[in-house]
C-alpha positions as a Python dict, from the first residue, in 0.01 Angstrom:
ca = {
    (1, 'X'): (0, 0, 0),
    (2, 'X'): (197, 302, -67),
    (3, 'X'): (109, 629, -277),
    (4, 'X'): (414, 884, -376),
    (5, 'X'): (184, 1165, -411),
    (6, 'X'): (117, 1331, -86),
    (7, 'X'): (20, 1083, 257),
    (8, 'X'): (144, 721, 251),
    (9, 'X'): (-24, 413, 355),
    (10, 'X'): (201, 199, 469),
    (11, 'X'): (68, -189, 583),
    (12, 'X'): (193, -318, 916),
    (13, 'X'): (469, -660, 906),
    (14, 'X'): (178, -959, 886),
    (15, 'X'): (446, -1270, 783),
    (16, 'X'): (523, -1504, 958),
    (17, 'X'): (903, -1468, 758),
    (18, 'X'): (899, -1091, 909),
    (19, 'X'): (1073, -1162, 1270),
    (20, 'X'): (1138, -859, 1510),
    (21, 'X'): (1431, -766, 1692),
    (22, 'X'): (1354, -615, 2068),
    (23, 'X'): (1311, -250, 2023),
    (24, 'X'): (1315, 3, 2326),
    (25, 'X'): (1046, 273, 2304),
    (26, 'X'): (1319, 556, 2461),
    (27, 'X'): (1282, 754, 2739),
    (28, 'X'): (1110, 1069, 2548),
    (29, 'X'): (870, 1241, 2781),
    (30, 'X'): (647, 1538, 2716),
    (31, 'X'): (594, 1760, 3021),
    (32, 'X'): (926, 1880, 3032),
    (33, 'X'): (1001, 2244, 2894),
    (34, 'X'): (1298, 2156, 2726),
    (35, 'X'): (1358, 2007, 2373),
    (36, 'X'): (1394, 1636, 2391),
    (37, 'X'): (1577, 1395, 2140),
    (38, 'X'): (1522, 993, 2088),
    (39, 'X'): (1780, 866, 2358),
    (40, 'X'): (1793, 1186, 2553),
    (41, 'X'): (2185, 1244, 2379),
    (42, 'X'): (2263, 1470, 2112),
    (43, 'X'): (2308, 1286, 1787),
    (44, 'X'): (2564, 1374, 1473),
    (45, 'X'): (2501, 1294, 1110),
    (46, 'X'): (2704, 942, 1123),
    (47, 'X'): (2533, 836, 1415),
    (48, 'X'): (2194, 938, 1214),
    (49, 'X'): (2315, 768, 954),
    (50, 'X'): (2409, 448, 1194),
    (51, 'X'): (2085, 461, 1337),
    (52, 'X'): (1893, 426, 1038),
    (53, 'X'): (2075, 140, 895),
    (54, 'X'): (1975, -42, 1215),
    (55, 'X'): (1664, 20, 1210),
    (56, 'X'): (1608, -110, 868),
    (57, 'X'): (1804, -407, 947),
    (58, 'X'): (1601, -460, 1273),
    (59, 'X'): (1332, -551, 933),
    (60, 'X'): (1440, -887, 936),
    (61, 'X'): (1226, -1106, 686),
    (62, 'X'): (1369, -1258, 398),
    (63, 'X'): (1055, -1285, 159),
    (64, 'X'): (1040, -1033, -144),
    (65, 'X'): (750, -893, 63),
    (66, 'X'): (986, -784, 306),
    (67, 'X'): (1286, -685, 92),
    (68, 'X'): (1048, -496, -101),
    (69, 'X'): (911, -287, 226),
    (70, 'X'): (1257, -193, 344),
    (71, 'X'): (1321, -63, 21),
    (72, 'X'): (989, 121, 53),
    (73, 'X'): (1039, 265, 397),
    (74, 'X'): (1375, 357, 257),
    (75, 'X'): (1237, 590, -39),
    (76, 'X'): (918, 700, 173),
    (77, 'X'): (1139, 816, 462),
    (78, 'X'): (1327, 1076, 270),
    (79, 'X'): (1021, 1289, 235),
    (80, 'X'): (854, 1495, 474),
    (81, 'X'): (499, 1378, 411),
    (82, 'X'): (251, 1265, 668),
    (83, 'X'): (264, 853, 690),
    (84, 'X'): (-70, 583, 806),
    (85, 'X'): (97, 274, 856),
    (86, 'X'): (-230, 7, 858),
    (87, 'X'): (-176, -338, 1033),
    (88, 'X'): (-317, -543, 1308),
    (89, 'X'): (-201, -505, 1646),
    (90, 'X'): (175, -677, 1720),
    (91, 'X'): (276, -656, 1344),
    (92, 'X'): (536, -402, 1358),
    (93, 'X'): (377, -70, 1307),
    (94, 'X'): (576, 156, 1550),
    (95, 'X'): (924, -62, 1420),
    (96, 'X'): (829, 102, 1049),
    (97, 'X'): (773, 468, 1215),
    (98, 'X'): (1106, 414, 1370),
    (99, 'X'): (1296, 338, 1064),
    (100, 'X'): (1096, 623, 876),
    (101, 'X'): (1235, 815, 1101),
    (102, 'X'): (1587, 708, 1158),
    (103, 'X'): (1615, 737, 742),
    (104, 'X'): (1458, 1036, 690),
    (105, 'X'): (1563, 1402, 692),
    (106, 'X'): (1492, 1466, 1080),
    (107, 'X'): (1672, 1171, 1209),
    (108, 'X'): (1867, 1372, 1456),
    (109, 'X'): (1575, 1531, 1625),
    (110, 'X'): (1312, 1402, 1844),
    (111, 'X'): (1116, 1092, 1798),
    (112, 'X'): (791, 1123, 2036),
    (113, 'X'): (542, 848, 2053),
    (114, 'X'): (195, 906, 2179),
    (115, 'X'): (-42, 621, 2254),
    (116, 'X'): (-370, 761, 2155),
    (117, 'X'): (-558, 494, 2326),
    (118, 'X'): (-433, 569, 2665),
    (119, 'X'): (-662, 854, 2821),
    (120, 'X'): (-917, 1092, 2692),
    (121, 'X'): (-990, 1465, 2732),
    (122, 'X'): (-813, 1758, 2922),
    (123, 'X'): (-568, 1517, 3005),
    (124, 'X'): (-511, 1345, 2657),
    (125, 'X'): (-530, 1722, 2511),
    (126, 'X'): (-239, 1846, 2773),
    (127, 'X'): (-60, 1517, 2668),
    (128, 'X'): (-40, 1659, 2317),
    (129, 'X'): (-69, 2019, 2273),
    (130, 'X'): (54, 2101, 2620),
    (131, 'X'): (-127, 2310, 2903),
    (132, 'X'): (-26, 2646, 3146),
    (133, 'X'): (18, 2675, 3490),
    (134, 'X'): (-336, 2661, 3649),
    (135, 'X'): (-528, 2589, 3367),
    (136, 'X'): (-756, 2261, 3523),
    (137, 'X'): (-678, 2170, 3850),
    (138, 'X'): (-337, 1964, 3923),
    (139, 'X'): (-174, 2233, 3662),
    (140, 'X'): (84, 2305, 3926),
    (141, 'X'): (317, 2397, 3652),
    (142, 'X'): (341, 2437, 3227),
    (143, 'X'): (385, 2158, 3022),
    (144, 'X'): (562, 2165, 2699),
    (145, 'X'): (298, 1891, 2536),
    (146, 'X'): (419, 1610, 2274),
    (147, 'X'): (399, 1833, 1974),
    (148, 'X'): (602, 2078, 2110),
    (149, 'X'): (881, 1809, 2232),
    (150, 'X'): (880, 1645, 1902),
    (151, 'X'): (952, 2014, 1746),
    (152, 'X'): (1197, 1938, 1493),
    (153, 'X'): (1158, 1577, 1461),
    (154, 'X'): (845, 1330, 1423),
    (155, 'X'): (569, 1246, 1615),
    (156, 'X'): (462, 891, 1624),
    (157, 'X'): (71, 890, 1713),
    (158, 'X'): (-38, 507, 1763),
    (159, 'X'): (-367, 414, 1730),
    (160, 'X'): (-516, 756, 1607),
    (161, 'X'): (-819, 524, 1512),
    (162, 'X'): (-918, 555, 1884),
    (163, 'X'): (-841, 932, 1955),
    (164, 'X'): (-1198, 1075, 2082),
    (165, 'X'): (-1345, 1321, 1817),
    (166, 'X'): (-1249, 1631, 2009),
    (167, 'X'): (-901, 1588, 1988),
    (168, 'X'): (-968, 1480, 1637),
    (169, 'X'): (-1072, 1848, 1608),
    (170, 'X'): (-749, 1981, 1782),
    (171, 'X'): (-529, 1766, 1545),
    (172, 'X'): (-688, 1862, 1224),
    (173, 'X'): (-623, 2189, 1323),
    (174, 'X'): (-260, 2145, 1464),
    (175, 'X'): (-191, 1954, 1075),
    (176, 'X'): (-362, 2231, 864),
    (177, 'X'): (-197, 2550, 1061),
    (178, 'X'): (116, 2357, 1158),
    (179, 'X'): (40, 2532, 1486),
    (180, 'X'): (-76, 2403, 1859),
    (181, 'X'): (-253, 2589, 2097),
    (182, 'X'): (-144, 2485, 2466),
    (183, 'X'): (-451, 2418, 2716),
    (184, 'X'): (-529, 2694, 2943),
    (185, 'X'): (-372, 2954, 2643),
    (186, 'X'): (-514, 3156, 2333),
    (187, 'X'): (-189, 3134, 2203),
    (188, 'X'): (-84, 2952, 1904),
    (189, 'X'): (267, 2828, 1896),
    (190, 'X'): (384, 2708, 1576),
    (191, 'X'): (576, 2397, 1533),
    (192, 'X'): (740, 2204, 1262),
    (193, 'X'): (711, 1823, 1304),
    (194, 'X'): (623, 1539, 1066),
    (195, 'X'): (345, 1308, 1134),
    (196, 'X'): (375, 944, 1158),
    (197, 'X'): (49, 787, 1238),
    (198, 'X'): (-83, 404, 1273),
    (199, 'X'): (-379, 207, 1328),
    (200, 'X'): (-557, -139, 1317),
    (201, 'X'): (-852, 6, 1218),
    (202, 'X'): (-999, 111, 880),
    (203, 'X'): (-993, 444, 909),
    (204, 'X'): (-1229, 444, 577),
    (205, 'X'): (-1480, 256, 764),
    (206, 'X'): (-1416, 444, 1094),
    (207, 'X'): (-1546, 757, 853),
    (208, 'X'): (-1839, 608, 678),
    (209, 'X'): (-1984, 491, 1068),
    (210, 'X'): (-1908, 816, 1179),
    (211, 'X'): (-1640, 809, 1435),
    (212, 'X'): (-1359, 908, 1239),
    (213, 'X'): (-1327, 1275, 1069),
    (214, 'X'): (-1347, 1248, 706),
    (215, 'X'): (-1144, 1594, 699),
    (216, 'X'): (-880, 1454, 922),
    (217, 'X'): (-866, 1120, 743),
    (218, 'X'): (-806, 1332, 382),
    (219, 'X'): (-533, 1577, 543),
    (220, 'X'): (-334, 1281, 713),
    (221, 'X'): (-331, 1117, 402),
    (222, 'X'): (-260, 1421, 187),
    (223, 'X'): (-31, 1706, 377),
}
C-alpha cells in the first residue's frame, strides 16, 4: 500500500516467490560521540550508487508483486518522507528500509537501526535521544543517542508498534521539532534524519484500543 502524498505505507515481502539474500545488520552503535556511517567506512557517490543497486537486487522474487515493489521502493526512496513499512514478522521489513535507504538521497550517511522492542524507559530513552554524564546512575559518561548518530542519514525504528507511550511522547516531539533533547539535559539539539519505521501491528487498531498515539500515528504517516 503506498501513498505519494506525504508518509508511505509500505507492506512487508509475504510470498513465498520473494526469497532473501543474508543481510548483515552493520556494526552502527549509538553511545559513541562521534558520527557513525552504515559499515563504519566513508562512502563516495559510486559506491552509494553500488550499494543501492544491491540492495534492490537482494529483492529477489520474480512475481509482478515483487517487480512491482522494487520499482516502488525505487520511486519512494528518492524522497525524504517518513516511511511505515506493515508486514508480519520475518517478511522482509528492515531489507525494504535498507534499500530505501541505499536509493535514496542520504545513502552515504548513517543507517541506524533501533529495535523498539528491546528495553523500556530511561534506558530505551538514552538509547534514542541520548543522555549526559550523571544523569541516572551508571551515566559514567555522555552518550550521543541513535538520533543523533543517524544525523544525516536514516533511522530505522523496528517495531515502533511496541515502543511504551512515553517514548511515544518523546518521538512525536523529536518528528514535529526535528529536534532531541538528550536525558539528563534541557537542551534541544536539532537533527536532520529521515524516519523509516516498521511494524506487525495495525497501528490503526493499536490507536482505536488505546496504546498507540493517534498524533504520532498521523505525523509518521504525514511529515
Amino acid at each position: 500500500m503506498l501513498n505519494d502524498v506525504g508518509g508511505v505505507a509500505m507492506k512487508g515481502l509475504q510470498e513465498s516467490t520473494a526469497a532473501v539474500d543474508g543481510i548483515s545488520p552493520g556494526e552502527a552503535k549509538c553511545g559513541s560521540l562521534s558520527p557513525l556511517r552504515a559499515g563504519n567506512e566513508p562512502v563516495n557517490s559510486k559506491q552509494a550508487a553500488d550499494r543501492g543497486r544491491v540492495a534492490l537486487d537482494k529483492i529477489v522474487g520474480v512475481s509482478a508483486w515483487s517487480r512491482q515493489l522494487r520499482s516502488d521502493i525505487a520511486r519512494v526512496a528518492r524522497h525524504s518522507s517518513n516511511v511505515l513499512i506493515l508486514g508480519p514478522s520475518g517478511t522482509g521489513k528492515e531489507l525494504i528500509a535498507r534499500a530505501i535507504h541505499a536509493n535514496g538521497p542520504k545513502a552515504e550517511k548513517a543507517f541506524i537501526p533501533v529495535d523498539c522492542a528491546v528495553t523500556t524507559g530511561t534506558l530505551f530513552a538514552s538509547h534514542m535521544f541520548g543522555h549526559v554524564k550523571g544523569s541516572f546512575t551508571g551515566a559514567i559518561s555522555s552518550s550521543l543517542g541513535c538520533f543523533r548518530a543517524a544525523d544525516g542519514g536514516t533511522i530505522f525504528l523496528d517495531e515502533i508498534g511496541e515502543m511504551e507511550q512515553e517514548i511515544q511522547s518523546k518521538l512525536l516531539r523529536v518528528l514535529q521539532q526535528r529536534t532531541v533533547v538528550p536525558v539528563g539535559s534541557h537542551e534541544e539539539v536539532a537533527v536532520n534524519v529521515r524516519v523509516l519505521a516498521a511494524t506487525n501491528r495495525s497501528l490503526q487498531a493499536e490507536v482505536d484500543e488505546g496504546r498507540f498515539r493517534e498524533d504520532l500515528f498521523t505525523v509518521s504517516m504525514s511529515s
